[in-house]
C-alpha positions in Angstrom: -6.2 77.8 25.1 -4.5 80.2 27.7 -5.7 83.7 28.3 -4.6 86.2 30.0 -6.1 85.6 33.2 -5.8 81.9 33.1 -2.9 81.6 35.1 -4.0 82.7 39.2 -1.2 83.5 40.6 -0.4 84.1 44.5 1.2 87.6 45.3 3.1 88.1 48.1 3.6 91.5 49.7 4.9 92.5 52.9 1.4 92.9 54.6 -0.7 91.4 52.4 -1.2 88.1 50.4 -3.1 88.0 47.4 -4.2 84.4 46.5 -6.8 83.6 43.9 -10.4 83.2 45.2 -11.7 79.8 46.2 -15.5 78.5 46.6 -14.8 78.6 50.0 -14.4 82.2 50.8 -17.9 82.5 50.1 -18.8 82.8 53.9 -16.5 85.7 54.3 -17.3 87.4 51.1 -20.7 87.3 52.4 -19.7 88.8 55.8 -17.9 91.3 54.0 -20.3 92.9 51.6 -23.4 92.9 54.8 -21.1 95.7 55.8 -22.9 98.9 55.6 -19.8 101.1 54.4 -18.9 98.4 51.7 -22.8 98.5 50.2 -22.4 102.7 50.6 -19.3 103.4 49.0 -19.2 100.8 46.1 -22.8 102.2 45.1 -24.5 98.9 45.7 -26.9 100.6 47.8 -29.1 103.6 47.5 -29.6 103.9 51.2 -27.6 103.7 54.3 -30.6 102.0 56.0 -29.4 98.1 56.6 -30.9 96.1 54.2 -30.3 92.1 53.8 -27.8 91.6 51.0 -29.2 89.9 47.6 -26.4 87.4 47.6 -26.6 84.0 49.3 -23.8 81.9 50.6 -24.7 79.2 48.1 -25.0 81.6 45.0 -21.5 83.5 46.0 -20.0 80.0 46.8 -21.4 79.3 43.5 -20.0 82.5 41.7 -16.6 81.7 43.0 -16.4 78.9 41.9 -16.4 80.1 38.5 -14.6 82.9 39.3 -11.8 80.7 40.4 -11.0 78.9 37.1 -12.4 81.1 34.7 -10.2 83.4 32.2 -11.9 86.0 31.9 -11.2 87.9 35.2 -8.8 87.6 38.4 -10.2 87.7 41.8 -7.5 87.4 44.4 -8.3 87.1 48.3 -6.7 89.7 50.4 -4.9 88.3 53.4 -3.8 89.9 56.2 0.1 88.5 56.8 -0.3 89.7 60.5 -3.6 87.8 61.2 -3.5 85.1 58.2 -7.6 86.0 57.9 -9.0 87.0 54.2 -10.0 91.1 54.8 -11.1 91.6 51.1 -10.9 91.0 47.5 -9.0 92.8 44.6 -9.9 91.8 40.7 -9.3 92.7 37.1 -11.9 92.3 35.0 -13.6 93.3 31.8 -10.0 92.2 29.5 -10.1 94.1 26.0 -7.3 91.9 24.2 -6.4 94.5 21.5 -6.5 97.4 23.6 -4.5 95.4 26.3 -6.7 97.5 29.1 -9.1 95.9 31.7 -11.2 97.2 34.5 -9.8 97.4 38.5 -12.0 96.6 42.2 -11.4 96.1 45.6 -13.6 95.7 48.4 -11.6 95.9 51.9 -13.7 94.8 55.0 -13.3 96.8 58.1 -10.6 94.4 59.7 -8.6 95.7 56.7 -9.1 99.1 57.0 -6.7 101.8 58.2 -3.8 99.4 58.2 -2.6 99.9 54.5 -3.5 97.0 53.4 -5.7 98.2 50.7 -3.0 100.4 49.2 0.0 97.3 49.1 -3.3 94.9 47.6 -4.1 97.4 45.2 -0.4 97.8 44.1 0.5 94.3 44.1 -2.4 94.3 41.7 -1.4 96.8 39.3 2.1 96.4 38.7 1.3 92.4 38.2 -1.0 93.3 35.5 1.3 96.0 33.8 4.3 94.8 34.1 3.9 90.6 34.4 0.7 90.3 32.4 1.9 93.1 30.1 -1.6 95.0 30.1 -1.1 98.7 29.1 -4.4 100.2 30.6 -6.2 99.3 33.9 -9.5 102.3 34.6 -11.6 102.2 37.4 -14.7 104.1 38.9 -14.9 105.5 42.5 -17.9 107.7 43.7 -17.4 110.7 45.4 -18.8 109.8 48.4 -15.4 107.5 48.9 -12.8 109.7 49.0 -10.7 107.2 51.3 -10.7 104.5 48.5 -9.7 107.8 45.9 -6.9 108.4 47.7 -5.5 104.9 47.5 -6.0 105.0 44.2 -4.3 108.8 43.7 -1.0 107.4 46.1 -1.0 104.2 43.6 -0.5 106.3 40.7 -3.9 106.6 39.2 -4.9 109.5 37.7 -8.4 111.2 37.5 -10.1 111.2 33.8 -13.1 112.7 34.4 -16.3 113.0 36.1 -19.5 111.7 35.7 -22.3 113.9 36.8 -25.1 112.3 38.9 -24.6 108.8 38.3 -25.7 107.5 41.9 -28.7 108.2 43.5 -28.2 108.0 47.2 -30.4 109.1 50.3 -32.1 111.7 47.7 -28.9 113.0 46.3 -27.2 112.5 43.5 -23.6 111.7 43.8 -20.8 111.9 41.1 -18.5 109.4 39.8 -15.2 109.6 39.1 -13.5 107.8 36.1 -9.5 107.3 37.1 -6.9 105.1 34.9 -2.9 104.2 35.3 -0.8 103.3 32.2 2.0 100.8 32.3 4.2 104.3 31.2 3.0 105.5 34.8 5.2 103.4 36.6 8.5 102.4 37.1 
């Protein structure tokens, strides 16, 4: 039986390419997230201190793998047209069928950065899910130490829900989160 996330689909945009995930990006996802700012800002971390990441090459290669056939999430690589090299990773996840909503990430690695590749991934994303896949919901959380990844998500569309109080302890701070959503009515 199809699902909604059964069909992977490659996206084309005019500095990115979105392709679904393959076994073999596990090398580069691995490269990506030893990338201090990746671990920081996605809260993976509490520490800026380098630390060695908990994920192997096998056990990504092994995740996916899943990842890559299953229907109950889309993970697209994120190419760089200029370079043809995968910078990062954009997926929806966590699909409520009756509420036709599901959960947003990215993770760009700093080869991607600065370029604007981030913001045409994260579009390409969104308006495949709201308008091809017919969601009506997609919500994400960003942490307020990441006000670059925010602001992607502000000149997207998104729109800021709410806040939750001290739900990251980092470098003996707490650190807020911020809970941001975009509606299929939210875009033309």
């Amino acid at each position: 039986m199809e699902t909604l996330f059964s069909r992977k689909p490659t996206l084309e945009g005019r500095l990115v390419r979105l392709r679904p995930i393959q076994s073999e990006d596990a090398e580069v996802v691995h490269h990506l997230i030893q990338d201090r700012d990746i671990a920081v800002l996605t809260g993976s971390v509490h520490t800026s201190a380098p630390q060695p990441s908990p994920w192997s090459i096998e056990s990504l290669r092994s995740i996916y793998e899943q990842w890559s056939t299953s229907d109950d999430r889309l993970v697209l690589a994120v190419i760089d047209r200029q370079t043809e090299t995968m910078v990062g990773e954009v997926v929806l996840k966590d699909w409520h069928e009756a509420n036709r909503s599901c959960g947003f990430r990215t993770l760009i690695g700093s080869a991607g950065r600065g370029k604007g590749l981030g913001t045409e991934a994260t579009r390409l994303t969104i308006r495949y899910g709201l308008q091809s896949l017919g969601l009506h919901r997609i919500s994400l959380e960003v942490y307020d130490h990441n006000p670059r990844a925010r602001h992607v998500y502000e000149k997207v569309g998104f729109t800021h829900e709410g806040t939750g109080r001290d739900a990251l302890w980092f470098e003996g701070h707490w650190i807020d989160v911020h809970y941001m959503s975009i509606l299929d009515t939210d875009i033309s």
